[in-house]
ZAFIMAR-573982 format. One record per atom (N, C-alpha, C): residue in one letter; x, y, z. Coordinates in steps of 0.1 Angstrom, whole numbers, plus 5000, padded with zeros to 4 digits. Layout:
% ZAFIMAR-573982
AXYZ/...
This chain:
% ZAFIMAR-573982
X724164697665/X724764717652/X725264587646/X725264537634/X725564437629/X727364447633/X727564317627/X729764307629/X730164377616/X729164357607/X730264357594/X729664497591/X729764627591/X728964717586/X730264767572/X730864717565/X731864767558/X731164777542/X732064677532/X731664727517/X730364757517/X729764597514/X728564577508/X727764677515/X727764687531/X726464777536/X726664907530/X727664977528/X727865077520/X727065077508/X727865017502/X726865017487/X725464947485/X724664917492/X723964897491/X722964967498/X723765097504/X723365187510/X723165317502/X723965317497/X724165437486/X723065407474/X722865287473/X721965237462/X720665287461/X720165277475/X718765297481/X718765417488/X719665497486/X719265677490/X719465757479/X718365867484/X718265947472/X719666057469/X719566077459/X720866207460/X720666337470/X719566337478/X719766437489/X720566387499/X720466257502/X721266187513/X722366137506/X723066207499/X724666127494/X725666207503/X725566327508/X726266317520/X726666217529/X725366187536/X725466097546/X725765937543/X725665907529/X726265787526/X727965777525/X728165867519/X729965897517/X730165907530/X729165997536/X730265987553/X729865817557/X729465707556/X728965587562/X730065487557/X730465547541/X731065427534/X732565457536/X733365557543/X734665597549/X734665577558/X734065497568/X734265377581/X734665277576/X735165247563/X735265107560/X736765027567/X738065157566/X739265107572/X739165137585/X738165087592/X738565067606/X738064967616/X739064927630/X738764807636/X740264717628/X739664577630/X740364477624/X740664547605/X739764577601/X739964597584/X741364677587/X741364757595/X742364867594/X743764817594/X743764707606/X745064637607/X744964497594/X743764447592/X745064347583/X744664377570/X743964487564/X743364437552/X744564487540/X744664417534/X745364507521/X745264617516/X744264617510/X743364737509/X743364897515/X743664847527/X743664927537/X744365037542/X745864987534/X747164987534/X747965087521/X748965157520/X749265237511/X750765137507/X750765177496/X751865057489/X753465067500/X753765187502/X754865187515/X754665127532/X753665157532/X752865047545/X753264897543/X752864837528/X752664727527/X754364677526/X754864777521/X756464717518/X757164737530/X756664797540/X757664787553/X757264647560/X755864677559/X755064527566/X755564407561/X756164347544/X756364257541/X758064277548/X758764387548/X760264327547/X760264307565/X758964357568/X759364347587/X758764197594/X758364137584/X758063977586/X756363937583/X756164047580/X754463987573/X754063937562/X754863797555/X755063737546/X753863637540/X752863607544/X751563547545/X750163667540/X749263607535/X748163697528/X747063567526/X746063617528/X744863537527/X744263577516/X743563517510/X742763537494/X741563457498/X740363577503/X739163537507/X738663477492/X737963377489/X736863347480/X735763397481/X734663457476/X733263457481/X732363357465/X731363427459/X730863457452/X729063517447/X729063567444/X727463647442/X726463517433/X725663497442/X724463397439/X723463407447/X722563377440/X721463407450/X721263267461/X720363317471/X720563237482/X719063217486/X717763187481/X716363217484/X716163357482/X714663377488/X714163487491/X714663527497/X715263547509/X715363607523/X717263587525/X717663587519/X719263667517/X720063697505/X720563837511/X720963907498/X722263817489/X722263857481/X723063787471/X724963767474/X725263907480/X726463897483/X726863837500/X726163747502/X726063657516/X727763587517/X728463527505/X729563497504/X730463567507/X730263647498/X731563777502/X731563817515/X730563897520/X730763947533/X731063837542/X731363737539/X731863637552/X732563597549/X733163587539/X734463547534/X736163637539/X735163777538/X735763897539/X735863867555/X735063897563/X734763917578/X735563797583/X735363677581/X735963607585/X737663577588/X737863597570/X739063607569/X739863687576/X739363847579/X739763947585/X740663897600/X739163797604/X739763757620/X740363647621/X740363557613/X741563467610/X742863517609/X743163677600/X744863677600/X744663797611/X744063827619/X744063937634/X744463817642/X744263667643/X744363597655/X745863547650/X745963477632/X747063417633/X748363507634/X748263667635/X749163737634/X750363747622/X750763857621/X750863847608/X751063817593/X749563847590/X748863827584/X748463907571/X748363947561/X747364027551/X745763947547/X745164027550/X743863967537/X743664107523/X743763997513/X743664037501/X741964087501/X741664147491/X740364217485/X739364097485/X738464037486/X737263897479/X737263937467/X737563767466/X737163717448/X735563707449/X734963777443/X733263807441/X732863747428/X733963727422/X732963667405/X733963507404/X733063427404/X733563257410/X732563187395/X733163047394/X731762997385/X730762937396/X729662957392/X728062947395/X727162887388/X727862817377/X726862757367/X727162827356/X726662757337/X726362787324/X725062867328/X725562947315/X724663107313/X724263057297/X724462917294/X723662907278/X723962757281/X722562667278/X721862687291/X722162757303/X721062797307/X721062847328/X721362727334/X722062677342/X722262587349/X722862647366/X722562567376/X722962557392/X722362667395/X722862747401/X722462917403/X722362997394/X722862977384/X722663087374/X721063047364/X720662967374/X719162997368/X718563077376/X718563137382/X717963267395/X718863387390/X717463487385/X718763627388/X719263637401/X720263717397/X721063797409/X722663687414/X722663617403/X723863547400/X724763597391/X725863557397/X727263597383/X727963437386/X728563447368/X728963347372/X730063397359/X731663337366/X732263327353/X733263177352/X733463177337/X734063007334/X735162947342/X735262807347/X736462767357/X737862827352/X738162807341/X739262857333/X739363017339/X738863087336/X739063227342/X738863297357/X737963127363/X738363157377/X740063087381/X740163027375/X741862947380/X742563067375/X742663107361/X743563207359/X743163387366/X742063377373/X742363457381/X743263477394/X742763357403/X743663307412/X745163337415/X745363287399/X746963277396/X747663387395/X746763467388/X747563577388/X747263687398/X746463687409/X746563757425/X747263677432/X747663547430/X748863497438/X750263527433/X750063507420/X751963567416/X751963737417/X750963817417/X750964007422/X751663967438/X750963837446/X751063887459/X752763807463/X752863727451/X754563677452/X755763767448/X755563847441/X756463927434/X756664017444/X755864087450/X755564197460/X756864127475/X756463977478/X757663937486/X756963877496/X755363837493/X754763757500/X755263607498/X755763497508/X755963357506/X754763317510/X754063337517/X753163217519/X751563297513/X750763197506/X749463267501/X748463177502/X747463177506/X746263117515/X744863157507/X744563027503/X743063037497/X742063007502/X741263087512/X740263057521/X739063087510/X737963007505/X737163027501/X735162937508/X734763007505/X733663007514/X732162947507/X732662907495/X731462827485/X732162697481/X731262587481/X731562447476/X732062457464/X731462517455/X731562477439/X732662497437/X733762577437/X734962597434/X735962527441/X735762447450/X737262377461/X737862297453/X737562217439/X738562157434/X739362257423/X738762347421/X739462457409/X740762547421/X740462567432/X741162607441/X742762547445/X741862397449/X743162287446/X743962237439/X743462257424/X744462247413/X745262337411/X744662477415/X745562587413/X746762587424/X746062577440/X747362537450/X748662437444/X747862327441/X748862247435/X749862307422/X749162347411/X749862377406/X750862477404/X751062587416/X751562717422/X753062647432/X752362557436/X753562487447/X754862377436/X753962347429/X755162277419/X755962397413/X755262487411/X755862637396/X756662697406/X756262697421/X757562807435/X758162697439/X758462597436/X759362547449/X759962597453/X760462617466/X761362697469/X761162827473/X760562887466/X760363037466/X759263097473/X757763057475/X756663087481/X755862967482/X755062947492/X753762807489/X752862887490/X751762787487/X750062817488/X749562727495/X748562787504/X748262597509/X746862697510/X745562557505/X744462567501/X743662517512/X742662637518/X743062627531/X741262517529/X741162427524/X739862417527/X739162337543/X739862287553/X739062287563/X738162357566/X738962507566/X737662627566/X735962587563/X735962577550/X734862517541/X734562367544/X735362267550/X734662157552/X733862147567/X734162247574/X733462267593/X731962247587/X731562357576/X729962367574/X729762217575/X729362167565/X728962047559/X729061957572/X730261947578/X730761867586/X730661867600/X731361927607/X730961967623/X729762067625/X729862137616/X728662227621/X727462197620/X727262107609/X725762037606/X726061937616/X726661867622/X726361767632/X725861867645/X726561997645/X726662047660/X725062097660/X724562127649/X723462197650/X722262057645/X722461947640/X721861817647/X721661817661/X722361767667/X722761727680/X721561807689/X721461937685/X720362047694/X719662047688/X718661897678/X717561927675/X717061997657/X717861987655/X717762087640/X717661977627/X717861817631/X717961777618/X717361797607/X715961817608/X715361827596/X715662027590/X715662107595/X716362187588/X717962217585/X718462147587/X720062177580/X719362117568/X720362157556/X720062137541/X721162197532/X721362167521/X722062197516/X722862407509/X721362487512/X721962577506/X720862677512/X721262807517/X720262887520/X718862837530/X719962787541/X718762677551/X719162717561/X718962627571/X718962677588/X720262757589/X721462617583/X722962627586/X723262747579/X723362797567/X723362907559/X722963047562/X721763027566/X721063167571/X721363207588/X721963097596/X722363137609/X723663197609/X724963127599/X725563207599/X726263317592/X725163377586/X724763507582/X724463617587/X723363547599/X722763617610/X723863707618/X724863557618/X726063557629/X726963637622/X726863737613/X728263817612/X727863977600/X726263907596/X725764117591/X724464037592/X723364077602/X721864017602/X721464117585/X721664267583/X721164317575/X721264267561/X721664137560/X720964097543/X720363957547/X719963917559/X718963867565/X717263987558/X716563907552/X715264007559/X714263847564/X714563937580/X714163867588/X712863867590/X712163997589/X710663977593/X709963887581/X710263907570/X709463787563/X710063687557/X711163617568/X710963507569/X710763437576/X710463477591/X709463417599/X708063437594/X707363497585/X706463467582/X705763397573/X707263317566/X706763277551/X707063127553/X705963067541/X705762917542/X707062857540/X707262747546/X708362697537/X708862727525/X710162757523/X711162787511/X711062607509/X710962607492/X711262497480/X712762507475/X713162447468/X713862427460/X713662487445/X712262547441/X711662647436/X711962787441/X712762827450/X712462957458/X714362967459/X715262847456/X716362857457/X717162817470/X716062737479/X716362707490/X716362547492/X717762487488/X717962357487/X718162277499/X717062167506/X716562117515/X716862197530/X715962167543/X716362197546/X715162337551/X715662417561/X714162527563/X715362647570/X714762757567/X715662867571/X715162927586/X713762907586/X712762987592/X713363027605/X714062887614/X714462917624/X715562937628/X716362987621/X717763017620/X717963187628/X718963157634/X719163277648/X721163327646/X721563437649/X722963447654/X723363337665/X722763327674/X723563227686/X723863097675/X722763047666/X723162897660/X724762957649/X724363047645/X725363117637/X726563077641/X726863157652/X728063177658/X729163047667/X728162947664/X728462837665/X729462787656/X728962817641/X729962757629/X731062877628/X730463017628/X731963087624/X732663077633/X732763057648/X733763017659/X734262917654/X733662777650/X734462677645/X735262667630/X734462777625/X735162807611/X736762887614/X736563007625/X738163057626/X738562987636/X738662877642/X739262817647/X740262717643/X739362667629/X740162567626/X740562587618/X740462707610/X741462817600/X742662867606/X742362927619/X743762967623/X744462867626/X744162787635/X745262607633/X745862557626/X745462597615/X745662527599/X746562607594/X746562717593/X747362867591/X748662817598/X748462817616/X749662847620/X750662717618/X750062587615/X750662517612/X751262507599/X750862607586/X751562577578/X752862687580/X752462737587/X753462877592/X754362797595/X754362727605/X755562687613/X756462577600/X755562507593/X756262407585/X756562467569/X756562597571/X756962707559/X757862837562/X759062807574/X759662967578/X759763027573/
């Protein structure tokens, strides 16, 4: 069974059955609060849950990033979210108390007049930097008012880490005193960085690439294979940069290469975490 069987498999389950099977989808998509979701998710939680949890020292909340873009042929569009989500999950289960907030799913992705970056491929959303910063802002001051001090922007797409950091920044100047944010992007720099060397090193240089490639599609593999469709993409010619697959080859991308980056991904998230913990009582 895949790790992540929660939202998206739901609904994209419910999508593709007929109304004789909506029984059995409603019973599939009420598994969602359990396991780790149960214990840290927001979500998860009934507003008197959450207010005992904050006054009993669970002062910290993660605010997964994702966003919906397409990723090639051969993975489904919401590849961000579900890892963003998943991830984050086990980042605040390791750093202990913890919240993760809902995933931000609508990020900018490119002009819709012209199409530009992703939003020239259906099965993108994209909305303007302005309304992604003032979304931010205002799920960090809901999660400040509530009695959270510390609030954590883990986000899991390149395009947005300087709109992230302006916002961190400009949240820490507006609370002194009162709550920080710290913008967790190490998270997001492992890909690019250690993990594309780690998956060099065993041989892979010519497929790491920039988007929807070895590194991309492994760890995908590594945390829901089902928006992998795997059988035809071992069958299919090389993915282009026409196909939405920016340098780079997916073909041979596996969970074990996967699990390589999201281990280094919550690793050096939770490090990051517990040290801003300590240097934020």
């Amino acid at each position: 069974m895949p790790i992540y069987p929660r939202l998206l498999r739901s609904a994209c389950a419910m999508l593709g059955l007929g109304i004789g099977m909506a029984p059995l989808a409603f019973g599939q998509a009420v598994m969602h609060c359990s396991g780790t979701a149960a214990q840290v998710e927001f979500a998860c939680h009934t507003w008197t849950e959450i207010d005992r949890s904050v006054h009993g020292g669970t002062d910290t909340i993660i605010i997964p990033v994702g966003g919906t873009e397409q990723s090639g042929p051969y993975m489904a569009v919401g590849k961000h979210n579900v890892r963003a989500q998943f991830l984050a999950d086990e980042i605040a289960r390791q750093a202990g108390q913890t919240f993760v907030a809902p995933v931000i799913a609508y990020v900018p992705e490119g002009s819709t007049s012209p199409r530009t970056s992703h939003m020239r491929f259906p099965g993108t959303i994209s909305v303007p930097p302005a309304v992604f910063e003032g979304m931010l802002k205002g799920a960090a001051e809901s999660f400040r008012v509530q009695g959270f001090r510390k609030i954590v922007f883990l986000g899991d797409h390149g395009g947005y880490q300087a709109s992230m950091a302006h916002v961190a920044q400009e949240l820490n100047t507006r609370w002194k005193g009162q709550a920080a944010v710290l913008d967790l992007r190490d998270y997001y720099e492992v890909i690019p960085h250690q993990y594309a060397d780690a998956l060099k090193a065993q041989g892979h240089a010519a497929e790491v690439g920039m988007h929807a490639e070895l590194s991309d599609t492994s760890l995908m593999l590594a945390v829901d294979p089902s928006l992998v469709r795997q059988e035809a993409l071992r069958t299919a010619p090389k993915p282009s940069v026409t196909d939405g697959v920016y340098g780079g080859d997916p073909r041979q991308a596996t969970p074990g290469l996967g699990r390589i980056g999201t281990e280094m991904q919550i690793r050096t998230a939770v490090t990051a975490l517990q040290s801003f913990n300590r240097s934020h009582p």
